[in-house]
PAMAR-131745 format. One record per residue (C-alpha): residue number from 1; x, y, z. Coordinates in nm, 4 decimals. Layout:
REC   resi         px         py         pz
REC    NUM          X          Y          Z
...
//
This chain:
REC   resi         px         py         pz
REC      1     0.6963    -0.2685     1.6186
REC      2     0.4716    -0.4067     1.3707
REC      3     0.2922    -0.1390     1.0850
REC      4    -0.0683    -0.2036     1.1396
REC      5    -0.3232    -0.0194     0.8828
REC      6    -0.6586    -0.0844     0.7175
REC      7    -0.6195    -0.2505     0.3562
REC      8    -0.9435    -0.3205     0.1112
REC      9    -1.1371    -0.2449     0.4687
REC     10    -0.9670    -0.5151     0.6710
REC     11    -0.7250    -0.4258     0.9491
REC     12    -0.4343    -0.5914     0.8806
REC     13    -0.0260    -0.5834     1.0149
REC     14     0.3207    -0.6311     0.8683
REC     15     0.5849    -0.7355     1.0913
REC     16     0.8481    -0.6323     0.8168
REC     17     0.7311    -0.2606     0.8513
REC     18     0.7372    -0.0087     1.0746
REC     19     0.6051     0.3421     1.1224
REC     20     0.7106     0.5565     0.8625
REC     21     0.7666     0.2944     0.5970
REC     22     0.6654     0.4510     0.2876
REC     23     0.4044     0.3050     0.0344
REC     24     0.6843     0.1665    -0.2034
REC     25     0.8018    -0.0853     0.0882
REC     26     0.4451    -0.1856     0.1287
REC     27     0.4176    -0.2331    -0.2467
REC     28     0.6569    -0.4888    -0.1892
REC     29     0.6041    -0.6210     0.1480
REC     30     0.2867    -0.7568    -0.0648
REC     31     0.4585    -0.9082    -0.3566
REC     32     0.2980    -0.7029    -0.6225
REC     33     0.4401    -0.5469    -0.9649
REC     34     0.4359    -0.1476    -0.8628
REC     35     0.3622    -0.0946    -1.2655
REC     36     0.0663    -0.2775    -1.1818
REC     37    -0.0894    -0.1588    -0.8875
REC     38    -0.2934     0.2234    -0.7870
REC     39    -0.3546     0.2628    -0.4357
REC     40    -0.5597     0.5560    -0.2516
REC     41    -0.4411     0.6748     0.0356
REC     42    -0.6371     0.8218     0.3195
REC     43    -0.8980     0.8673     0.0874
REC     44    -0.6670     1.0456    -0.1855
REC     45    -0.5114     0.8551    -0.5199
REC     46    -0.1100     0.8552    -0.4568
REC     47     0.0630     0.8768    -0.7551
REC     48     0.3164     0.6272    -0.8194
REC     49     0.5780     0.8791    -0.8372
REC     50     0.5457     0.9483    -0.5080
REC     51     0.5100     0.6099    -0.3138
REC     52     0.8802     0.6760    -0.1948
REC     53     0.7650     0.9829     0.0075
REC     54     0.4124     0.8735     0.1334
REC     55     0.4946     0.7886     0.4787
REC     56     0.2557     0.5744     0.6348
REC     57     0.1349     0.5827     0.9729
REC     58    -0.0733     0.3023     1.1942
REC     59    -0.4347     0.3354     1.1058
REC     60    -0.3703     0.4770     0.7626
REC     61    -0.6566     0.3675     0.5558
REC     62    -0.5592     0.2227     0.2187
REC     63    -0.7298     0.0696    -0.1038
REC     64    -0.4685    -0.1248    -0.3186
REC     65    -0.6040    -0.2288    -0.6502
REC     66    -0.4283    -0.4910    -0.8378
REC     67    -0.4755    -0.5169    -1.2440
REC     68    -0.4269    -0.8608    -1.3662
REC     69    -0.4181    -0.9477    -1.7573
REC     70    -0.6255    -1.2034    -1.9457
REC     71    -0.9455    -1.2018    -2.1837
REC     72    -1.0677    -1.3675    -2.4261
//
């Protein structure tokens, strides 16, 4: 059964996960550099070093940031 949670305020599902995947696997179930990325959780910053444990449950609400390079 498919993970479904709310991402950047959209509801949105990943085939690939299921209940209990952790925030790592969804790190890369999105294609995105982990060194790269902060996500809140539930409303609380997860540290990177402990995306392995977060276990993530349908509904979780989560705000992935992305930082991309560049400038003048």
């Amino acid at each position: 059964m498919a993970l479904t949670v709310i991402l950047n305020g959209q509801s949105r599902s990943f085939d690939a996960l299921e209940e209990a995947a952790n925030l790592e696997q969804l790190v890369v179930e999105l294609g995105l550099k982990g060194d790269r990325v902060a996500i809140e959780h539930n409303g609380e910053i997860a540290p990177r070093s402990q995306w392995a444990q977060t276990v993530l449950h349908g509904g979780d609400r989560l705000e992935v940031v992305h930082f991309v390079g560049g400038g003048v």
